[in-house]
py3Dmol code that shows the C-alpha trace and the ligand (Angstrom):
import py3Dmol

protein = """\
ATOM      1  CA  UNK A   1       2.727   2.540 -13.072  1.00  0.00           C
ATOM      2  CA  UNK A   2       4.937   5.122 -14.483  1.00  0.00           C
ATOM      3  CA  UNK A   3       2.664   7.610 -13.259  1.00  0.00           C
ATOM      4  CA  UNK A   4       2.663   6.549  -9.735  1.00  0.00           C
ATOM      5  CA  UNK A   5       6.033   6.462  -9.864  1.00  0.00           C
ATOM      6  CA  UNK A   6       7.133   9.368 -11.409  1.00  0.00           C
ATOM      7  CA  UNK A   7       4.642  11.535  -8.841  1.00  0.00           C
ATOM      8  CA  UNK A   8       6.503   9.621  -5.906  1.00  0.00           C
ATOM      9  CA  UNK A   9      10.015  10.944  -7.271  1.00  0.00           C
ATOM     10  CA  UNK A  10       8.515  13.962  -7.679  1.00  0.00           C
ATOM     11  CA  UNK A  11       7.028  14.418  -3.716  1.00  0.00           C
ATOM     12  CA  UNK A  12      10.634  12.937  -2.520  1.00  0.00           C
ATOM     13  CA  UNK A  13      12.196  15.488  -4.334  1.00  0.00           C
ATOM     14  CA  UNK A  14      10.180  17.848  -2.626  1.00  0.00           C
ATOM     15  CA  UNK A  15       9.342  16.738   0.787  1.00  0.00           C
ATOM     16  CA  UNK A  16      12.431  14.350   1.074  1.00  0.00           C
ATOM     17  CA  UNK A  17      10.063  11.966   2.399  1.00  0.00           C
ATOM     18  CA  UNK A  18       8.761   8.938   1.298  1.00  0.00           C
ATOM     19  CA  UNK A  19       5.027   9.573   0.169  1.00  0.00           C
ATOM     20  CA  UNK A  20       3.975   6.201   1.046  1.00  0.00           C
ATOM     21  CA  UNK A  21       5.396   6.258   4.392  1.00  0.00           C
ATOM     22  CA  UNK A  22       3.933   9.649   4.735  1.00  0.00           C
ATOM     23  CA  UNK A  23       0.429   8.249   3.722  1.00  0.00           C
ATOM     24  CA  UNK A  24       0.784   5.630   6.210  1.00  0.00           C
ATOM     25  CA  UNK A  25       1.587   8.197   8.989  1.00  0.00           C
ATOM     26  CA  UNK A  26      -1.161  10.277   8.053  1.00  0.00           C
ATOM     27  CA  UNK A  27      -3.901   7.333   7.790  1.00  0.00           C
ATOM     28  CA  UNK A  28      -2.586   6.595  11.092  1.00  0.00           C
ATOM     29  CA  UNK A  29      -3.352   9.903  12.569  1.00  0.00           C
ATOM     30  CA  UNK A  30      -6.424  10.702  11.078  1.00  0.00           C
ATOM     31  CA  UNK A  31      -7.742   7.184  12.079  1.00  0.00           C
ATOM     32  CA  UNK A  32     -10.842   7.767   9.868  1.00  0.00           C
ATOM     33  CA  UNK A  33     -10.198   5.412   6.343  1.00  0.00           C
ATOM     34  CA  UNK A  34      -8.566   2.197   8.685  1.00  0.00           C
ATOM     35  CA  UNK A  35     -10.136  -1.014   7.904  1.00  0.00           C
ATOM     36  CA  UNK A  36      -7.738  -2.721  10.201  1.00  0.00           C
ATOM     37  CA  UNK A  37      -4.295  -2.536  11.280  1.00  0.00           C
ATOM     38  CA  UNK A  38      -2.090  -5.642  12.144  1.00  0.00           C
ATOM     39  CA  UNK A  39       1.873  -5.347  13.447  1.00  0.00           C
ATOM     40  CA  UNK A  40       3.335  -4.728  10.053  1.00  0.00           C
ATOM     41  CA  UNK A  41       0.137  -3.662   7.439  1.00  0.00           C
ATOM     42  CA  UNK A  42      -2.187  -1.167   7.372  1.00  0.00           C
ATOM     43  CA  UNK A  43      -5.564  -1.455   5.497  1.00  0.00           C
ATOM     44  CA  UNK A  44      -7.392   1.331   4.583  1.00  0.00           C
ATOM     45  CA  UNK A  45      -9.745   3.223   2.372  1.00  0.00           C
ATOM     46  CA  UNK A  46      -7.641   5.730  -0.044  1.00  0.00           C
ATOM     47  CA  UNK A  47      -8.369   9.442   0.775  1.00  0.00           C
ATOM     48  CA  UNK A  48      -9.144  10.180  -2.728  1.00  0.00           C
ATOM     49  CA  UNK A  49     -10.229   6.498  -3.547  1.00  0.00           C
ATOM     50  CA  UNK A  50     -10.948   6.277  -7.722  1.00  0.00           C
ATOM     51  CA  UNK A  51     -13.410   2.980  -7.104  1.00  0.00           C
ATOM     52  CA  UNK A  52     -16.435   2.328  -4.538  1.00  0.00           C
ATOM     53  CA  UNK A  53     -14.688   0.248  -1.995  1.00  0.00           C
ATOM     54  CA  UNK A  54     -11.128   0.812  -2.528  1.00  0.00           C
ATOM     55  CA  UNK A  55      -9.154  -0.668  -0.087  1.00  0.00           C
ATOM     56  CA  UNK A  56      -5.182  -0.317   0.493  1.00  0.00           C
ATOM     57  CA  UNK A  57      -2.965  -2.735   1.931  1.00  0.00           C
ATOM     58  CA  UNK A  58       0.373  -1.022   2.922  1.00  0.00           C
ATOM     59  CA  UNK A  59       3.637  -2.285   4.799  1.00  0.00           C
ATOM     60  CA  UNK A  60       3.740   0.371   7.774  1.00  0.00           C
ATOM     61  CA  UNK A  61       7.852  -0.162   7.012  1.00  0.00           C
ATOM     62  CA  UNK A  62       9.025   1.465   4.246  1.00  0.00           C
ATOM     63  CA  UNK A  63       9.357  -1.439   1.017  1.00  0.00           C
ATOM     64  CA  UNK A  64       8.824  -1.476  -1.996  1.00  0.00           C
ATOM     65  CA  UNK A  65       9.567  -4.672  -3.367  1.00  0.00           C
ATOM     66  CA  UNK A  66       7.626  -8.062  -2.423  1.00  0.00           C
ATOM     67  CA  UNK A  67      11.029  -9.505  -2.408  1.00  0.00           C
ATOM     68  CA  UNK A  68      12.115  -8.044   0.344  1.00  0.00           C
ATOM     69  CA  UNK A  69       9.388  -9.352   2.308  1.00  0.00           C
ATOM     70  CA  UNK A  70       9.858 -11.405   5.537  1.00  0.00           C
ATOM     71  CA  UNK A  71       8.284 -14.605   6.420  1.00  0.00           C
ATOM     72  CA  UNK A  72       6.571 -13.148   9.098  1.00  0.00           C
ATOM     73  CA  UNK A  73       5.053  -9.938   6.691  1.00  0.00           C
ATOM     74  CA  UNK A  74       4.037 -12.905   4.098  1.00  0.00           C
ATOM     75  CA  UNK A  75       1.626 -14.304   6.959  1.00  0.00           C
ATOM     76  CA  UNK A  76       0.551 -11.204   7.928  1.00  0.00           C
ATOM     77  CA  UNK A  77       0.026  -9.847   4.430  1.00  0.00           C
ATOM     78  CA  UNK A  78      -1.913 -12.957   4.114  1.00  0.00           C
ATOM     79  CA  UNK A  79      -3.993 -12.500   7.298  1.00  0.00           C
ATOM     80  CA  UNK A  80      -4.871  -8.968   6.165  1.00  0.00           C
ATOM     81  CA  UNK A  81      -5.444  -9.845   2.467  1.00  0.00           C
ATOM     82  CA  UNK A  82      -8.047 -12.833   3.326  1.00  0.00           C
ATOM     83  CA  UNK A  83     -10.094 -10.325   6.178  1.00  0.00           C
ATOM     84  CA  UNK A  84     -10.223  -7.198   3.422  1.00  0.00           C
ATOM     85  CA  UNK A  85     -11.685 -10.413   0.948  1.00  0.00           C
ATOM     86  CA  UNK A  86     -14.180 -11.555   3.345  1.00  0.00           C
ATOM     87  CA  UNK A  87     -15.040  -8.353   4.200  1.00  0.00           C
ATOM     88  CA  UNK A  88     -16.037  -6.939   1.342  1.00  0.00           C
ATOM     89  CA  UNK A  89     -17.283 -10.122   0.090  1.00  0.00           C
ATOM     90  CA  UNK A  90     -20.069  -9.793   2.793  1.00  0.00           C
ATOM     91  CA  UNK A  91     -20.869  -6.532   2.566  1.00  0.00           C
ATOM     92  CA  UNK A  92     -21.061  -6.597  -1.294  1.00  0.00           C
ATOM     93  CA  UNK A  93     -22.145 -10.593  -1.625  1.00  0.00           C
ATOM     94  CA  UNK A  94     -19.477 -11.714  -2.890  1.00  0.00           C
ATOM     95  CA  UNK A  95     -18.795  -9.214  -5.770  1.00  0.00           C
ATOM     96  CA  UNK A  96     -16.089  -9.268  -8.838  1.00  0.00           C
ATOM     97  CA  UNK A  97     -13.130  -7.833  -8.063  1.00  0.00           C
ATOM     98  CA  UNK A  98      -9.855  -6.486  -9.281  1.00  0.00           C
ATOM     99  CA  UNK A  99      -6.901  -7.354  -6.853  1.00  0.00           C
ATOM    100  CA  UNK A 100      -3.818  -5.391  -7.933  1.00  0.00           C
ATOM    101  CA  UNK A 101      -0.022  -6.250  -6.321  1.00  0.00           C
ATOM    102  CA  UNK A 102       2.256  -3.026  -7.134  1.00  0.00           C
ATOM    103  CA  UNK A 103       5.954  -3.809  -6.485  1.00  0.00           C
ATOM    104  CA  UNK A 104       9.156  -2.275  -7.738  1.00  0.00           C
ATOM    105  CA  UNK A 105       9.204  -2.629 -11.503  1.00  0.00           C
ATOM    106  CA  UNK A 106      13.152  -2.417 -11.311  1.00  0.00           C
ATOM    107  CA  UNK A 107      15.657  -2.157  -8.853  1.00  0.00           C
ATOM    108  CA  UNK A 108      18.710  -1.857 -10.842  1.00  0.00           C
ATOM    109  CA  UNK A 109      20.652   1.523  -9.738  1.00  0.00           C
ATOM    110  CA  UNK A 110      20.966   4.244 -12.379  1.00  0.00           C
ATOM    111  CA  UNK A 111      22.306   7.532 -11.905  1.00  0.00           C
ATOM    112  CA  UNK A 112      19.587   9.904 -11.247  1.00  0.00           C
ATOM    113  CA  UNK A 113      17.344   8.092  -9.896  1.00  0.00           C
ATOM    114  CA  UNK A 114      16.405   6.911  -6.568  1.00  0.00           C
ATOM    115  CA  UNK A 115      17.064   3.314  -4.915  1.00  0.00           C
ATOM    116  CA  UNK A 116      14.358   2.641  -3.122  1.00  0.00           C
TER     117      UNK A 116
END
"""
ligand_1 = """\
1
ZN
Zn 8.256 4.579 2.366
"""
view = py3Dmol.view(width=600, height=400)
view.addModel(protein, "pdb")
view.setStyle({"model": 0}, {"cartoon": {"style": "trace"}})
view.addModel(ligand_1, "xyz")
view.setStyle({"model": 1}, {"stick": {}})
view.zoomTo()
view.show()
């Protein structure tokens, strides 16, 4: 985790951009890796993916904390969550999985560091 987020500090101290959001905008684009898009989620298939049917579910706003999410995200999360399961649970028969949730470890301000 402290990977991820230390190479996300680093690309926002570069680009001044979010690299999720910048993700999004280029999986939008390229329209190549989308599983599905609903009003506030993307699903797709990671450029670089590091597992055989890696799939990505990403708020197309910029988050990054599940407890910021609105009641209206939570069912759409849902929706998307339960299509990428049945999905892949038909096209695999019904494999093991691992189902990972990433959300901000910390959101406590320090000096130095970014808020968001
Ligand atoms: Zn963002």
């Amino acid at each position: 985790m402290k990977e991820k987020l230390d190479g996300a500090k680093s690309y926002f101290d570069y680009k001044e951009r979010c690299l999720f959001c910048d993700m999004i905008r280029q999986e939008l684009t390229d329209a190549a890796r989308i599983v599905e898009e609903s009003r506030h989620f993307l699903v797709f298939a990671p450029f670089a993916a590091r597992f055989p049917f890696e799939v990505w579910i990403y708020p197309k706003r910029h988050a990054c904390a599940y407890v910021d999410i609105t009641k209206e995200e939570i069912m759409d999360f849902s929706r998307r969550s339960a299509n990428t399961l049945k999905r892949l649970g038909i096209a695999l028969k019904n494999p093991s999985y691992n189902y990972i949730l990433y959300t901000a470890p910390n959101r406590i301000p320090r000096s130095g560091h970014w808020h968001t």
